[in-house]
N, C-alpha and C positions, 0 to 999 in steps of 0.2 A: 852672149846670153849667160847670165850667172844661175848657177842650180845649185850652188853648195857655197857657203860661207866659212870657214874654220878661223878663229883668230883669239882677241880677249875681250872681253866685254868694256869698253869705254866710256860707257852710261847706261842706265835705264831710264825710259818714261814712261809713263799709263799705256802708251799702245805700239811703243816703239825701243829699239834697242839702237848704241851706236857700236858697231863693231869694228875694232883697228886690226889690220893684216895688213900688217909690214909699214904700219905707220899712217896706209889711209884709210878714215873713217869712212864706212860704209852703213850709212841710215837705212834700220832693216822695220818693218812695221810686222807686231806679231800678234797670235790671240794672245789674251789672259794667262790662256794657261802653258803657254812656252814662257812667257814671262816670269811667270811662279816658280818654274822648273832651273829660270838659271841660279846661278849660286853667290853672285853678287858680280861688284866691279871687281876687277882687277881678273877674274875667271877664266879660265879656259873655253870656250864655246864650241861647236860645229852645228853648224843648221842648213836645213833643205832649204832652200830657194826658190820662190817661183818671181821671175823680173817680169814686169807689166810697162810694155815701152809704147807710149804715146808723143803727140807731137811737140808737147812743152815739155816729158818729163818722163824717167825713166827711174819705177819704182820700185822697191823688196818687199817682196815678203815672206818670213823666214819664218819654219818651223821644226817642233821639236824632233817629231819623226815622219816618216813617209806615208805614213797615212792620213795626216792632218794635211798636210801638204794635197794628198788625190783630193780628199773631200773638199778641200777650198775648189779644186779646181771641176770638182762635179758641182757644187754649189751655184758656183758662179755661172755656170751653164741655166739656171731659174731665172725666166726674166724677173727682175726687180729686183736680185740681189746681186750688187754689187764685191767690190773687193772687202771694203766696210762692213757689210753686213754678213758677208762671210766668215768673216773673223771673230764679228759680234757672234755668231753660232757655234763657232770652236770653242768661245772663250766659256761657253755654259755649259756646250754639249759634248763630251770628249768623243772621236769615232765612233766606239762600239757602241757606247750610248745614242750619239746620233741615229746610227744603223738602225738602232734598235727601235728609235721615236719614230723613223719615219714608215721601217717594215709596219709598227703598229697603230700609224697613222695617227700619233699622239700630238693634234695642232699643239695644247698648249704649253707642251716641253719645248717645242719651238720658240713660239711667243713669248720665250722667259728673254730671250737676245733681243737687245737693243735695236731697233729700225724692224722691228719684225712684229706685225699686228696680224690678226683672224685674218685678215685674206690672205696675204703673202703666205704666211704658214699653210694653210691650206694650199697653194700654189707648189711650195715646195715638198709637201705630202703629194699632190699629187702626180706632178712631174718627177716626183722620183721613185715613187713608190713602187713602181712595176720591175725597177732598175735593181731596187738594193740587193736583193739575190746576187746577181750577176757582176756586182761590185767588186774585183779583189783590193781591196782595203786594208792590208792589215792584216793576218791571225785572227786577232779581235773582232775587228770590226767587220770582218767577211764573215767568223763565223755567226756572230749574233745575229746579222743580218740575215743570213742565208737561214740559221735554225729557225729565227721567226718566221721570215716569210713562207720555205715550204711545210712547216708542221701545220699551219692552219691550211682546212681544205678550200677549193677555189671556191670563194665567193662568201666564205667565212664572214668578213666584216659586214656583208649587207644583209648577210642573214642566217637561220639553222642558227643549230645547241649552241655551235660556239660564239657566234656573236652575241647569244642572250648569255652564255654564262660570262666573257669577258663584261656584258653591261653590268650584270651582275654584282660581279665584283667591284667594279668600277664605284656602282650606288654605295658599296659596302665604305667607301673610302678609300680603295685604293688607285693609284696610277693606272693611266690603264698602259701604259710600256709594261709595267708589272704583272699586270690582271692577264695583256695579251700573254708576254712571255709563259707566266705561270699555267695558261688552259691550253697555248701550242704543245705543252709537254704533257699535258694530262692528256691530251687528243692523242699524242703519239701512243701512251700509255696504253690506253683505252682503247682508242682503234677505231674505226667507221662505228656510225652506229650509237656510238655514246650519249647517253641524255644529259639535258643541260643538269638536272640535278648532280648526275657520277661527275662531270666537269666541274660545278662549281666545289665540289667536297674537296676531289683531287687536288682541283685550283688552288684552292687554300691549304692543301696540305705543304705544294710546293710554296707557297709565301712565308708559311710556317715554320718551312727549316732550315 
């Protein structure tokens, strides 16, 4: 089993890279944005590795850091999202952003990746949602996750202040990854008890600076 790749970069393509280590090339398949991050041919590389051995074929998939690499492999745990589409979501969504869409149960930051429509996204919000807390992902992407999910109180999204001032803001025009993150922090602020009005002020105050 391969978990780490180090070598030169011997090609790029739209979703793939060819890596030579010690002369043989090893076809690695990446998101977007491991792609972006190499520095061209001829490069130095090292990438996380996750190999996926089936019975005609034994596949790469390489990334930049170790928490692209968990998330592919929490991802793929949704049914309907395969290796493919897992990658489509890295290539839009970097972890901590990810973290962030699903704590705030944001379908349509999902729906921006290719093979991912209103249901599937919804499937991968809900299947993971309960999870992202408890994810260590990352720095990043543990902590976005983890501040979003427990600053809002339980049951936050289906109802009370803060789901009306996140809609809120939401109607105003903004994200609502944004609107959620922005009113978990006024709620910390604020305290039990907060009206949607003191949240959507607050709210905007954190978008504001």
């Amino acid at each position: 089993m391969i978990g780490k790749l180090t070598g030169t970069v011997d090609s790029i393509g739209t979703d793939h890279l060819i890596v030579d280590c010690g002369g043989v090339g090893y076809v690695v398949f990446c998101s977007v944005r491991t792609l972006r991050r190499l520095e061209g041919t001829g490069s130095r590389v090292s990438l996380r590795v996750e190999t996926q051995v089936r019975e005609d074929a034994i596949t790469l998939y390489g990334f930049a850091d170790q928490a692209e690499r968990d998330w592919f492999k929490v991802l793929t745990t949704v049914q309907g999202v395969g290796s493919k589409v897992a990658l489509a979501i890295l290539s839009v969504l970097e972890p901590d952003r990810l973290a962030q869409s699903i704590a705030a149960q944001d379908r349509t930051a999902l729906a921006q990746a290719d093979g991912v429509g209103p249901k599937l996204a919804a499937r991968i919000v809900n299947e993971l949602k309960d999870k992202v807390a408890d994810l260590r992902i990352g720095p990043a992407a543990a902590g976005a996750a983890a501040g979003a999910a427990l600053a809002m109180p339980v049951g936050a999204d289906g109802g009370g202040a803060t789901a009306d001032a996140v809609s809120a803001l939401v109607n105003l025009g903004y994200r609502r990854a944004d609107a959620f993150t922005a009113v978990a922090t006024a709620a910390r602020q604020l305290g039990d008890g907060a009206t949607v009005q003191a949240l959507i002020r607050a709210g905007l105050k954190e978008l504001s600076a």
